[in-house]
N, C-alpha and C positions, 0 to 999 in steps of 0.2 A: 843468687843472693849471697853476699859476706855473711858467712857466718856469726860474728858479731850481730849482723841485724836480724838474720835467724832467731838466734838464740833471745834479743829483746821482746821480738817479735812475740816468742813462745811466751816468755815469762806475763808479759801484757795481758795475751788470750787468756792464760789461764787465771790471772789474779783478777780480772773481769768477771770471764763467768764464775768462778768462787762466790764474787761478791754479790753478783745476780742468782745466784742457787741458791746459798743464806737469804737472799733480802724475799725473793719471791719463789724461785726455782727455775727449772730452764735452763741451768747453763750450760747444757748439754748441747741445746741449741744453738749456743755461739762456740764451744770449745771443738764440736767435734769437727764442724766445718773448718775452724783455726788448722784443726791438727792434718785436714786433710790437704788443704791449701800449701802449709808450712811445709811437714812432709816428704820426704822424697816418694813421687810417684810410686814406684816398684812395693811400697808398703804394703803387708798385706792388710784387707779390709780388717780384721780381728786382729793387730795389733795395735790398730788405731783404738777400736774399740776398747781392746785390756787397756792400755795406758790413759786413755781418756776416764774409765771407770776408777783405776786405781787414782788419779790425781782430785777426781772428782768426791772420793770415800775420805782422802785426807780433808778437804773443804768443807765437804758435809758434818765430818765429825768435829771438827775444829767448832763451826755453826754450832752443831750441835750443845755442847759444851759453855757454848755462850748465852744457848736458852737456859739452857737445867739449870745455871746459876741465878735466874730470873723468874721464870716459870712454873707454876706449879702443871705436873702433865699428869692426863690418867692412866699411871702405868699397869691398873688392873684388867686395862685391855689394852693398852699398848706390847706389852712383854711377850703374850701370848699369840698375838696380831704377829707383830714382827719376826719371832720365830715358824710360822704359819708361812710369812712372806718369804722368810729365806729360802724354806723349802723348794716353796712354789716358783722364786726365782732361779734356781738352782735346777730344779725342771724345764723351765722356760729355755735357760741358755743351753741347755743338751736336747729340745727340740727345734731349735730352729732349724737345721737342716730337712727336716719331716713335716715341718707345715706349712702354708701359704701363707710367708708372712707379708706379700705383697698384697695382699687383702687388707691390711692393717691401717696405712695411711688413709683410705678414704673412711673408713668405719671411725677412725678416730677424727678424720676435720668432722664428720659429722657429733660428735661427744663434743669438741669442742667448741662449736658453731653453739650447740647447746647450752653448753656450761657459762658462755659470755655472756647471752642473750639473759640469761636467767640473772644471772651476778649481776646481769644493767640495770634489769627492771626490776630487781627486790633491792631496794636502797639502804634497808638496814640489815641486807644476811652479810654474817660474821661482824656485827659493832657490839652486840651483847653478850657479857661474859656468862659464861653457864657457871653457876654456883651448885645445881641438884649431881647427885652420883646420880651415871652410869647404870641402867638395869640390865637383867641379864639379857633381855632380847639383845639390847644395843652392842653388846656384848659379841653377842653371836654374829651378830650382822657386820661388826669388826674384824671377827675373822675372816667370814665369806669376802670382802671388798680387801681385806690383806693380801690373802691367796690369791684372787682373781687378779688386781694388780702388781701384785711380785709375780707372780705368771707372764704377765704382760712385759715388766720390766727385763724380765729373764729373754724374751724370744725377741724384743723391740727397742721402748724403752721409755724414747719423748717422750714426754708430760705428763709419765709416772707421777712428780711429784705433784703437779697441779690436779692430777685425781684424786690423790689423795686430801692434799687439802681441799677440795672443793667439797666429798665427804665428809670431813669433819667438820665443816661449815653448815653445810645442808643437812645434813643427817642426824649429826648428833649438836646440835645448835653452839659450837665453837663459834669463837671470836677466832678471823685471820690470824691473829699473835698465837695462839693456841693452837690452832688448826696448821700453822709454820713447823711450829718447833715441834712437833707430834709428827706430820711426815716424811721431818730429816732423820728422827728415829728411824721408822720404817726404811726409807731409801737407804741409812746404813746399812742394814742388813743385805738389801736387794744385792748394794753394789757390791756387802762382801761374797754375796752368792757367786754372781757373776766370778768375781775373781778366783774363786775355788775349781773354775770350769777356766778359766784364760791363764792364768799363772804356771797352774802344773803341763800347758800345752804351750808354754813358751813366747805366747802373745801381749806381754806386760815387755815396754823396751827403755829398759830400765835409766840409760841414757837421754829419757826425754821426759820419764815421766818421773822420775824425783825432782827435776827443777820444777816440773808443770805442776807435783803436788804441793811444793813451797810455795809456788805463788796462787794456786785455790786456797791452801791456808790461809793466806794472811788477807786474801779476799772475803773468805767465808769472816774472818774476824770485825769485818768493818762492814760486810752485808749485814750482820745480827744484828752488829750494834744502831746502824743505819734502821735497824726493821723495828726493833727495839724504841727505838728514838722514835720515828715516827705514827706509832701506835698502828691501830686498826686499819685506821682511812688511808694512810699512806699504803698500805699490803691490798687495801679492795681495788684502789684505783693501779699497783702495780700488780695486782693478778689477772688485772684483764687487759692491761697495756698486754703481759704476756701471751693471755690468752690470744691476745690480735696477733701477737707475731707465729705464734705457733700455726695458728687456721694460715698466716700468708705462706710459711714455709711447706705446710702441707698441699697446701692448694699448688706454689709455684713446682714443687715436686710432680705434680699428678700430670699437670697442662704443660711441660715443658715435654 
């Protein structure tokens, strides 16, 4: 492949999934395949990974930034939560080598199989704004679903964010728009975890992934606003578009 078309290539993938990680999440789902595809062969499986999380953390935050100017978020358990997550993501990526993380794909279409099914048939979870604070149970049970999925994040990864907001949806009765901008928080942290274990071991390739983090930017910029614009129903009906693509990729993973 001309490098030229290489390099378009890349910049595409990545200013996609940007745009699809702001609007819904997931673009883990379309970049990492991109990067594995693009690629030369010989790449080691963890350098894909560091550069796909590093370009992924610039898209997130960009998003991010695009909510906090919009959004009012509850960072009385967000802050705590998220620091929780780092940790626990940060543990995650220093055990993958020690557990069975090929046990993880089927356990998860099964969460996911779940999570759609439920999002179909409750027609109004996530269209009503939560106005009451936060109790401290709710609180608590923020951090426990932090941990657990920046753990997850840390040793795996997919559909980190769509756990997340489907908790804040379910759980703590968030509207999609709230329940969005509240797990890009979170998954900042995750991916910085990650990077605190990929960077200092030389698996960030710096020549793919500064152009891939410019074009998650300026995706993540016009995923918000796209998510933004669209309000609630636009986020229910593309969180379970995603939720389908993720069960297909899991499923074609298991059976192939």
């Amino acid at each position: 492949m001309p490098v030229d078309s290489f390099f378009y290539l890349l910049l595409l993938t990545g200013f996609c999934a940007g745009l699809m990680n702001a609007a819904v999440g997931g673009g883990g789902l379309l970049q990492i395949p991109g990067l594995f595809n693009l690629l030369p062969a010989s790449t080691p499986v963890a350098s894909v990974i560091g550069t796909d999380k590093f370009a992924a953390l610039c898209g997130t935050l960009t998003a991010t930034g695009q909510y906090l100017s919009k959004i009012p978020l509850p960072w009385k358990m967000l802050l705590p939560t998220a620091a929780l997550a780092f940790a626990a993501s940060y543990l995650g990526a220093n055990a993958v080598a020690y557990l069975p993380v090929h046990y993880m794909k089927p356990a998860m279409l099964v969460i996911m199989v779940a999570m759609c099914l439920y999002t179909f048939l409750k027609k109004d979870l996530g269209q009503a704004v939560r106005t009451k604070k936060l109790t401290c149970r709710e609180t608590l049970w923020g951090l426990l679903f932090g941990a657990l999925i920046g753990f997850y994040d840390g040793i795996f990864g997919p559909g980190s964010g769509s756990l997340l907001a489907f908790v804040f949806v379910r759980f703590y009765g968030y509207d999609f728009l709230t329940a969005n901008a509240s797990a890009k928080v979170i998954n900042s942290t995750t991916y910085l975890a990650a990077l605190a274990v990929f960077i200092p071991q030389g698996h960030v390739v710096w020549a793919w992934a500064i152009p891939l983090a410019l074009a998650n930017l300026c995706g993540g910029v016009v995923g918000a606003k796209l998510a933004m614009r669209g309000g609630t129903k636009f986020l229910r009906y593309g969180f379970m578009v995603l939720l389908c693509l993720t069960i297909g990729k899991f499923a074609w993973d298991l059976i192939r």
